[in-house]
N, C-alpha and C positions, 0 to 999 in steps of 0.2 A: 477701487473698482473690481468687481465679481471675473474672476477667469472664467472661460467651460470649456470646454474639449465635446466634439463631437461622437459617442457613442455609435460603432457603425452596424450598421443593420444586418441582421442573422436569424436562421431559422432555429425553433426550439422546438424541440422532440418534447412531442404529448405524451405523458406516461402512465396519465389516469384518464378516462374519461366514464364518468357516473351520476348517479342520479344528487347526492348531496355531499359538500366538500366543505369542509370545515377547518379555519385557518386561527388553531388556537387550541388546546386541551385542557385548560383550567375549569375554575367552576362553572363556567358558564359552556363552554365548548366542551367537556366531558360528556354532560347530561345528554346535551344538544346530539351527540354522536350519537351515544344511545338510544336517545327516543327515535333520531328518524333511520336506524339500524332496525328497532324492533316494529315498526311499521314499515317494513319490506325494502326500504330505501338500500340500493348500494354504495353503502358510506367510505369516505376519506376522510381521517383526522391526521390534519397537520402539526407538530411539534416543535417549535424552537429549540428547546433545553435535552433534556438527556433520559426524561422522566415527564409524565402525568401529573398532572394537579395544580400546576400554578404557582401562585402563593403560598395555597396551603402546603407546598411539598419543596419545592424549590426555596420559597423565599420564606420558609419555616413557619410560617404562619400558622401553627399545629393548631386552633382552638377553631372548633366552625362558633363562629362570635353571633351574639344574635339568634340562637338555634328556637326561635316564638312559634307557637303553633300556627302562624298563618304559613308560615314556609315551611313547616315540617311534615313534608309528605313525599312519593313520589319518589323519582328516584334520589332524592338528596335522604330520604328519612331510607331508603334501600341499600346503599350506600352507611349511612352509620349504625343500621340494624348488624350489616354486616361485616364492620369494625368490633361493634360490642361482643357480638359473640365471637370475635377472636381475642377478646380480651384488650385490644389496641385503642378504645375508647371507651369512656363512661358518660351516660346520656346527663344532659341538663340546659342550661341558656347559654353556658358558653362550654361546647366541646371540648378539653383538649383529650388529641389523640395521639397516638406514633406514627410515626412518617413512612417509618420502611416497610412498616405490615400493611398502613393504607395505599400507598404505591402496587403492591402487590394485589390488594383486592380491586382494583381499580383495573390495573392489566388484565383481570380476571374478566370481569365486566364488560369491558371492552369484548373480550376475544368470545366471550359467551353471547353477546349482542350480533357479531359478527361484525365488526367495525376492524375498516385495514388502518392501520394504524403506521404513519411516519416521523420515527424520530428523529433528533438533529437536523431537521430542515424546516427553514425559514421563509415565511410568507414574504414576497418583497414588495408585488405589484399585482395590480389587478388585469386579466384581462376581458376587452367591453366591447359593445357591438351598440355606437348609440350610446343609450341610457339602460341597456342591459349588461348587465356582469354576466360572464359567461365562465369564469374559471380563475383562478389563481396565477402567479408565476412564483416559482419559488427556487430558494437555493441552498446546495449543501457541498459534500465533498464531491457528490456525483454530478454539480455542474448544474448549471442554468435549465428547468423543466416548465414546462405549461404542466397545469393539473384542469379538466374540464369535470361543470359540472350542471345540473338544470337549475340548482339551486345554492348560491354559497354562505357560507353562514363565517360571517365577521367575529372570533371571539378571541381577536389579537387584545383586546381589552383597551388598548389606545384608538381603533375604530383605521386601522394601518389603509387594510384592503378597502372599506369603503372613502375614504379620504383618499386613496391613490385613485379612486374609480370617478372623483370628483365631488363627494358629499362635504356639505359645509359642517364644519363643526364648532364650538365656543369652549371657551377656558385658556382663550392666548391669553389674559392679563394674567401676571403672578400672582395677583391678591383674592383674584377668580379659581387659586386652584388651594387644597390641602398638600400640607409636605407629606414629607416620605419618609420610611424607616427603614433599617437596615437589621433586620432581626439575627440574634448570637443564641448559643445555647454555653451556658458555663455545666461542665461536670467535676466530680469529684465535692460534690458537696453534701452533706449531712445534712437530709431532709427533716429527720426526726428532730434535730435541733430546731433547724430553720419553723417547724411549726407551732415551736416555744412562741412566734412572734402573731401567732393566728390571733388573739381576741385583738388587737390592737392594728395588725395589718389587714386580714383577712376580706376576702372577696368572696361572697358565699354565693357564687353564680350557677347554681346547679339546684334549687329549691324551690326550684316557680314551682305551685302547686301542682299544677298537669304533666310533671315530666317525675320519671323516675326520679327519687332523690337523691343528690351526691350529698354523704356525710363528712367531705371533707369539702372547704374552700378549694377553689380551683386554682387560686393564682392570690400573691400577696400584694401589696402596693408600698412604697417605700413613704413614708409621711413626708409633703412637700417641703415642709421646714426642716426637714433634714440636708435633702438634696439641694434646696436652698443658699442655707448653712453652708454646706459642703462645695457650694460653685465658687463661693464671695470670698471665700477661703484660700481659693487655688485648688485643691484636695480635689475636686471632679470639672473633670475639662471636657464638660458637655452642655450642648444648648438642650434641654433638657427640664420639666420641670416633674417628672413624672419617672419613674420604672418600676417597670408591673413583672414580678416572677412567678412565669406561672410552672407550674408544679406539675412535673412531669411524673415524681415518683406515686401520687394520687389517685393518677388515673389508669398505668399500665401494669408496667413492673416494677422493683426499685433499681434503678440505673445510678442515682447522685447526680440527675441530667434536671437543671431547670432550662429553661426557656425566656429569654428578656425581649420585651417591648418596652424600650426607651424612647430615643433621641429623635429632635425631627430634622429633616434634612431638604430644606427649600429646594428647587431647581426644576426645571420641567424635564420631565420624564419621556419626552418624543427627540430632546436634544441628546446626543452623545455626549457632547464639550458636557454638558450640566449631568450626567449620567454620572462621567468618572470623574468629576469633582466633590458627586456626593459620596462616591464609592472611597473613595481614598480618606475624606472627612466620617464617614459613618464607621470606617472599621479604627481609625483612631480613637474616637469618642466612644467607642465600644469596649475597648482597650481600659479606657479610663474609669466606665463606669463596673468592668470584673473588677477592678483594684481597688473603689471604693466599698466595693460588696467584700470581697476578701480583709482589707483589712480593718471595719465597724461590725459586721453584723454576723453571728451563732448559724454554725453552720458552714458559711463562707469559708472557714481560717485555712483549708486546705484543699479549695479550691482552683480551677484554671480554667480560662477560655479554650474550650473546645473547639467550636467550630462556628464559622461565620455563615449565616445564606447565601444560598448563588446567586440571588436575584434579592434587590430592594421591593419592598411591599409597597407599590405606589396605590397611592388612594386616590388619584382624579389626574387625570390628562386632559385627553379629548373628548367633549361630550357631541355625540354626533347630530343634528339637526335632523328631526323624524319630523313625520305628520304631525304627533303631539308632543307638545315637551311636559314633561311633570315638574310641576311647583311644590315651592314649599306651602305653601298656600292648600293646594291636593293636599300636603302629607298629613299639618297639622287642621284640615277642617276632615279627616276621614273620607274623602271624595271617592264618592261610587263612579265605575264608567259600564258602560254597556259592554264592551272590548277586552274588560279586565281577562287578565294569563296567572296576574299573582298579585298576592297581598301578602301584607309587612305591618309589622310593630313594633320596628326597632326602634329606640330614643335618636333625633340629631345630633351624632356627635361630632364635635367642628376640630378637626386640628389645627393650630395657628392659625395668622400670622406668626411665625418665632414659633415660643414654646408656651403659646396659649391655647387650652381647650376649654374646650366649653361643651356641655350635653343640656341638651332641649328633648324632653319626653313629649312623645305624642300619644295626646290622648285617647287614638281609637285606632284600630287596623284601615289601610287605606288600601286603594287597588294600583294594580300597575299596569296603565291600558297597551293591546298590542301595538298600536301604533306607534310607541317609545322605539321599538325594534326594525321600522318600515325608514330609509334615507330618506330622504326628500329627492326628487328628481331622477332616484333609479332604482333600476327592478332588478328581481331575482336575489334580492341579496339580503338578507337579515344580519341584524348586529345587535349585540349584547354583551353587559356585564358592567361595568362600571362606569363605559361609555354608552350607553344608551342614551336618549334624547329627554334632557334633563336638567334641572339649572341644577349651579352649584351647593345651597342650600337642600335642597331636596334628596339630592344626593349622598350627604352623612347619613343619612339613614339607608336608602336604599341600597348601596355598594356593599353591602355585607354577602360574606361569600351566601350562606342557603340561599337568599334573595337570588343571588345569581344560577344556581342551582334550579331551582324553580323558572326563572326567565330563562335559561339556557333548554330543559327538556320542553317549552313551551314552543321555543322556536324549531327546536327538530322536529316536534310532533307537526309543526306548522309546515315547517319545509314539502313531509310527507305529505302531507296530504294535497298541498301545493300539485307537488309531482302527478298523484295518482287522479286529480283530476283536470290536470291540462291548464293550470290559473297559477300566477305569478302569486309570490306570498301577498301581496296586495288582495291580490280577489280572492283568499282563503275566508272561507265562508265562516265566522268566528263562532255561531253554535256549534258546529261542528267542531272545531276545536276544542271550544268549551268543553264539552259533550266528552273527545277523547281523554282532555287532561284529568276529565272527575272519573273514568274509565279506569286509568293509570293509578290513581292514588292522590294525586295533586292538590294539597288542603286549601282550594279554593273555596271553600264554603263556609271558612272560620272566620270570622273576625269578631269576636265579642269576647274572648279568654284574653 
């Protein structure tokens, strides 16, 4: 039987009170700051971690994966314009970039949009009037704060604030969610060797014909029958059937810095208990797959694990329960909507159960209607990124960071205009949105590349 303790009631100093409040700074909650910054909004972006970006920066997830011209616009294509020409990225299908120059350009952004910006403080609870969201509660070293706002935009990515606000969501069963990984970078290794293994390993993700060309693969893949080999052995103590090195010295400077996307790691990712179980299990198995790279493979031989991510890269938690949900059905028939914010061409790629993948291409660009982003039952509040209202299948494709990227400035531009005419995002008149995002740059009008 469940204890509780009664929590006793107290008043909490308001320390923001503005027009849009944004509880999240990844791909999805960056943009979102920005656009409804540069449409006159007075913005608050909220920050968990220590740094900007999310995944991609936190939880190392250095490649924008998926970079298809239906999402390459806007400010996600603004953003890696302005990577390239610091030299911290090279353009193609799958970015990979540097972490520490893109963190820096991103603060840039931010403070050039005019967006106030709070780091190390955590979104924890909603506060609601009814079935309106009216502001945040959050916490940090400075203690328990109410943040107000006319509009709040949800891009904790597990859908935290509108699920504390009362929004239904799906993906409680395990077998309904993708696992998780735990991303390493090993340094100290000779690339120039390591690209002895290009015809045979090589990942040529940077040659779709519409994008600048990378003349080097972006990242290698280890041949399953190796790793295989290597598990039935004892010799690599990972559930594992996959690791992909993608190559840091190709795209920036040369550092001897790769980047590994291996191992998966079951557990739901809104649970703590299942959080540090994977956390404790992903840096073991991380451990195990530098030792099997160091001691097989040209290049490796004088290699070490550098450094672990601070956060796991989770692919699916909570999908929140909108006005429409997107199917896999939308993804692979190309389904037009009237409401569409963004379109996508990325392949479904399924991680697990275990350490089975699978990728399902789809055959045409589809759309992503705004009402993915509306809760059901409450106002003022928009949500995106990986939790958006969605089933599971449909979502291998969609969760790619530009995707979010693009649904994130959709929603801040939404928010504004929200504001500036007196209508909860509900009643945002979607031409006009429309209208704004093809304004902005937003590759809404692609789908046939």
């Amino acid at each position: 039987m469940k204890e509780f303790i009664n929590e006793p009631a107290k008043k909490i100093e308001v320390v923001f009170q503005g027009d849009v409040v944004i509880a999240g700074a990844g791909p999805f909650g960056f943009p979102a700051a920005i656009a409804a910054a540069r449409n006159g909004m007075e913005t608050l972006l909220v920050e968990h971690y220590s740094v900007v970006g999310g995944v991609a920066t936190v939880g190392l997830c250095n490649s924008w994966m998926g970079s298809v011209p239906q999402v390459d616009g806007g400010i996600y294509r603004e953003l890696k314009t302005r990577q390239i020409s610091a030299g911290a990225c090279v353009d193609g299908y799958y970015c990979k970039f540097d972490v520490e120059r893109t963190v820096i350009i991103m603060n840039e952004m931010l403070k050039e949009a005019g967006v106030k910006l709070l780091l190390y403080t955590t979104a924890v609870d909603a506060v609601i009037d009814g079935s309106e969201v009216r502001g945040i509660i959050v916490e940090s070293k400075a203690g328990r704060q109410a943040i107000l706002g006319k509009v709040i935009i949800d891009a904790t990515g597990d859908g935290d604030i509108a699920v504390r606000a009362g929004a239904s969501w799906s993906g409680k069963n395990a077998l309904d969610r993708e696992p998780n990984t735990l991303m390493f970078r090993i340094g100290g290794v000779d690339t120039d060797k390591l690209m002895t293994l290009t015809p045979k390993w090589g990942l040529r993700r940077g040659t779709l014909h519409s994008f600048q060309a990378n003349p080097y693969p972006t990242a290698l893949s280890v041949p399953k029958e190796m790793i295989m080999k290597a598990r039935e052995s004892g010799e690599l103590k990972a559930e594992t059937e996959s690791i992909v090195i993608h190559i840091q010295d190709r795209t920036v400077v040369k550092t001897g810095m790769v980047t590994i996307n291996s191992a998966h790691l079951d557990g739901d990712a809104c649970s703590n208990n299942d959080l540090t179980s994977m956390e404790i299990l992903g840096r073991k198995q991380n451990w195990s797959i530098a030792e099997f790279l160091k001691n097989n493979f040209p290049g490796f031989e004088n290699s070490f694990l550098a450094y672990t991510a601070g956060t796991m890269g989770i692919r699916e938690s909570r999908r929140i329960v909108g006005d429409y949900t997107l199917t896999k059905d939308d993804v692979l028939s190309g389904k037009r909507f009237e409401d569409t914010i963004s379109n996508n061409k990325f392949p479904m790629q399924g991680h697990g159960p275990g350490i089975k993948f699978t990728n399902i291409e789809v055959p045409k660009a589809y759309n992503i209607p705004y009402r993915t982003l509306l809760p059901k039952g409450l106002e003022n509040i928009l949500v995106g990124g990986r939790d958006i209202s969605i089933d599971h299948e449909a979502l291998m494709s969609a969760r790619t960071m530009p995707s979010c990227f693009s649904l994130g400035q959709a929603a801040g531009t939404a928010a504004a205009i929200g504001v500036k005419n007196k209508v909860p995002p509900r009643g945002v008149d979607i031409k006009i949105l429309q209208r704004a995002l093809f304004e902005q740059g937003a590759a809404l009008n692609i789908f046939n590349i």
